[in-house]
C-alpha positions in Angstrom: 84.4 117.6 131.5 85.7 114.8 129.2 87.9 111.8 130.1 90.9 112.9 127.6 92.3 115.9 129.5 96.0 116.6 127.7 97.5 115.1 124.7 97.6 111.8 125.0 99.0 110.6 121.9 95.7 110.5 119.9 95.7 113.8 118.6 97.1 115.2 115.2 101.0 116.4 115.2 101.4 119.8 114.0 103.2 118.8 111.1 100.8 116.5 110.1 97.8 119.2 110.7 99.9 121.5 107.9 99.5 119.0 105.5 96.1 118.5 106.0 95.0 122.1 106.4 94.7 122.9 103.0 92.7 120.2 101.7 89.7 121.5 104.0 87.2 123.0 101.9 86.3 127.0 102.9 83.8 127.4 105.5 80.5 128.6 104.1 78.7 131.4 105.8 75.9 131.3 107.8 72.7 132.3 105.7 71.7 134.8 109.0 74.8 135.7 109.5 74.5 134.5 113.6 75.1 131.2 114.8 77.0 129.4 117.6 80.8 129.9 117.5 82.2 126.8 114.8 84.3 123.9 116.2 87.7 124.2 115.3 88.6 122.2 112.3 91.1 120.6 114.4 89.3 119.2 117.1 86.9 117.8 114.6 89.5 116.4 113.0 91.3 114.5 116.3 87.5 113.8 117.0 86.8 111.7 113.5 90.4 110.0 113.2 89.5 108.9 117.4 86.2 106.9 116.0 88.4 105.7 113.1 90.9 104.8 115.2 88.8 103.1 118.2 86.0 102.0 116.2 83.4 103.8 119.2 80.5 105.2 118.3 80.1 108.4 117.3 78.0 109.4 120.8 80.9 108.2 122.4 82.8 111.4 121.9 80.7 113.3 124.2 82.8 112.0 126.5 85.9 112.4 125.3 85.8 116.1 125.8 87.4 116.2 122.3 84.7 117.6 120.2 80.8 116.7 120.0 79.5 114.2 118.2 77.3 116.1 116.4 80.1 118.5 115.2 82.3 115.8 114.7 80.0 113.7 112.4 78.4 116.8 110.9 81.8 117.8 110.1 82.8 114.2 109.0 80.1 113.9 106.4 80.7 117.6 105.0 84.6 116.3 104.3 83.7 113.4 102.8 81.4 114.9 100.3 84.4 117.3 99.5 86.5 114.3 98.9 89.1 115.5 101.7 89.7 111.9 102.8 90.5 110.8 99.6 92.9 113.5 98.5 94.8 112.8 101.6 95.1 109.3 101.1 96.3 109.7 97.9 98.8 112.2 98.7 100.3 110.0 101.3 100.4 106.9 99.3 102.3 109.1 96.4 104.8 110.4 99.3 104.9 106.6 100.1 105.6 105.6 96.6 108.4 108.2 96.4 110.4 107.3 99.5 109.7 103.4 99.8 108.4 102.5 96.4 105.2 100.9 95.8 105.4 97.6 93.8 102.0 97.8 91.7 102.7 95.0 89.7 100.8 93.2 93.0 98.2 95.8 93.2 94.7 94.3 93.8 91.1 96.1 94.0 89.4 93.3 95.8 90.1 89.6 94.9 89.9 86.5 96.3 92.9 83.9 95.8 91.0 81.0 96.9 86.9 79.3 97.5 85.4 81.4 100.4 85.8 79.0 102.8 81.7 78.9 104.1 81.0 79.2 100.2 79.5 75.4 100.6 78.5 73.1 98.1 76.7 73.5 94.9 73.5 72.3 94.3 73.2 72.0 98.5 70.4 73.1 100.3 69.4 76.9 100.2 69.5 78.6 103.9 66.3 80.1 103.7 64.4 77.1 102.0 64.7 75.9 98.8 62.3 77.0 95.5 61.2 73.8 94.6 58.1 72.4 96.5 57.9 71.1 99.8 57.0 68.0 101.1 54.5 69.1 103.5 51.6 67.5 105.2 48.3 67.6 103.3 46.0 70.0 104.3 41.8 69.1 105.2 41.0 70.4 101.7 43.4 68.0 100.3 46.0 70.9 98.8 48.8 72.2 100.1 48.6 76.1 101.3 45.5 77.4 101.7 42.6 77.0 100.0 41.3 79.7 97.3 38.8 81.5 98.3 35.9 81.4 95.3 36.7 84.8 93.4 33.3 86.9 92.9 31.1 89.1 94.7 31.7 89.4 98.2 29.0 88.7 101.0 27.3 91.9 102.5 27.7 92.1 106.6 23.8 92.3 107.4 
């Protein structure tokens, strides 16, 4: 069916899938009560961290035989919203901090050191034109633009 057929490498490890196992929010019944058997949250999971890894698109995993990409992105967004991304990522950069020790005297949000390097001159020309007027070609009405039209009662079709 898909074109991963065993473990390649891409999947989770089982001691990894323990730790991240609990952090899943509780599945919420169906309102009917009947529906199509739920993807398990492990294939989802090998599914989303595959697009992360790759960087394919989400239709892409059709293929894979890993998980659809409906599943996989429907699955994706629910986890998200439950903040299961970011619980893990913070638990793993504690662990980090723990074993290796994480120097946040350098910690940085988002900075820039130097001039973006394309940042270009000031007072240089706009890329999409500039405010200021134009030196354009006059027009037969001797303006630039078009001309007003006189503002009043409009002229009935006959």
């Amino acid at each position: 069916m898909g074109l991963i057929v065993k473990d390649d490498g891409w999947r989770i490890p089982d001691a990894l899938w323990e730790r991240m196992e609990p952090l899943l929010p509780p599945r919420k019944p169906h309102p009917l009560g009947c529906h199509n058997p739920r993807v398990p949250d492990r294939s989802a999971m090998n599914a989303i961290l595959f697009v992360l890894r790759t960087g394919c698109q989400w239709n892409a995993l059709d293929r894979t035989g890993i998980c659809s990409c409906s599943s996989a992105y429907r699955r994706f967004r629910e986890w998200t919203d439950a903040g299961v991304f970011l619980e893990f990522w913070r638990r793993g950069l504690l662990k980090y901090d723990r074993l290796e020790g994480i120097d946040w005297a350098w910690l940085s949000m988002d900075g820039a050191m130097t001039k973006a390097p394309l940042g270009g001159e000031k007072g240089g020309p706009e890329p999409h034109g500039s405010r200021k007027r134009r030196h354009q070609a006059q027009y037969a009405h001797g303006g630039e633009g078009r001309p007003r039209r006189p503002r009043g009662r409009r002229r009935q079709p006959a």
